[in-house]
N, C-alpha and C positions, 0 to 999 in steps of 0.2 A: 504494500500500500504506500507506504513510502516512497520508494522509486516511483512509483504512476507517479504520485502527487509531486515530484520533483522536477521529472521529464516535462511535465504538463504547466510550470513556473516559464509563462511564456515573456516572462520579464527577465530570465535569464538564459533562456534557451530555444531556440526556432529549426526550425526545418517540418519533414514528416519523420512520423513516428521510425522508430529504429532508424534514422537517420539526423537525428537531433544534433546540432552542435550549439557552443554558450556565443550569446549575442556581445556585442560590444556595449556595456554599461555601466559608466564609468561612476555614479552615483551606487549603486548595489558592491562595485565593485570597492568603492571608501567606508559603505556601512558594512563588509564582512560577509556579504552575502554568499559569494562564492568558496569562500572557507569555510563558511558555515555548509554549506551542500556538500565538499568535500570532507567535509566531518561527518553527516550522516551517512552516505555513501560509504566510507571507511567504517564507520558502527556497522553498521547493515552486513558488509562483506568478513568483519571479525568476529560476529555473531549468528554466521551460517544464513543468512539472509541472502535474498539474490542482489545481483549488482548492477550497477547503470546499462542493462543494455536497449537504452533508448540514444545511448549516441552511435553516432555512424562511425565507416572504419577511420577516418582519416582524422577524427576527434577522437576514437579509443587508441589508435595507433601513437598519437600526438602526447596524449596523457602517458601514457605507458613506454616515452621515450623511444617509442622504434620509428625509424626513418621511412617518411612519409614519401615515395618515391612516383604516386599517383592521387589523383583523387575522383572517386567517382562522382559521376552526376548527379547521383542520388542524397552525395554530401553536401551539394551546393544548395543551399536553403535559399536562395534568393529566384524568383521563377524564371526572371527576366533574364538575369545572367546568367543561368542554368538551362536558357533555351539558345543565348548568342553562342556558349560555348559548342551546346550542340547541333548549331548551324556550322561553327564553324571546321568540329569536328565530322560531318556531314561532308563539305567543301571538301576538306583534305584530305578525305576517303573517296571520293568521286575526281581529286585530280592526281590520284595513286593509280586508280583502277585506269582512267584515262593515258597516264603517261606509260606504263605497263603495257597497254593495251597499243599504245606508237612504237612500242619499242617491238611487241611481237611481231607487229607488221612490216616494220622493218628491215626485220632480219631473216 
């Protein structure tokens, strides 16, 4: 119950569900807020309770200090920039298959 109620704290966290990351707020951020979540979060997981998994990989990967070497689109909590990118990823997949496709005829 905990974790829902924490994931669902849309004053510190956005995206869709299991793809949550923490927003930029820099007022929550001087009252404690986010050490405070980190302290629940930590009870919860010392206490055999389940753990944050309402964040996505690139916020649990980010926490957990492993080298974030992609991020899916499903981490991008913003809709607008999460559809340029996959226009643009779209683009650069259609001038692969494109250029590929000049070069087999080429040859």
């Amino acid at each position: 119950m905990l974790m829902k109620e924490l994931s669902g704290n849309s004053a510190l966290f956005c995206g869709q569900d299991n793809h949550r990351t923490a927003v930029h707020n820099i007022s929550a951020l001087h009252k404690g807020e986010y050490e405070r979540v980190g302290q629940c979060i930590a009870m919860s997981i010392l206490y055999n309770g389940p753990g944050p998994h309402f964040f996505g990989e690139t916020a649990a990967n980010y926490l957990l200090n492993i080298p974030i070497t992609k991020v899916p689109c499903d981490d991008i909590p913003d809709y607008e920039i999460r559809g340029k990118v996959l226009q643009v990823c779209i683009t650069n997949f259609i001038m692969h298959v494109l250029h590929m496709s000049l070069i087999f005829l080429l040859h």
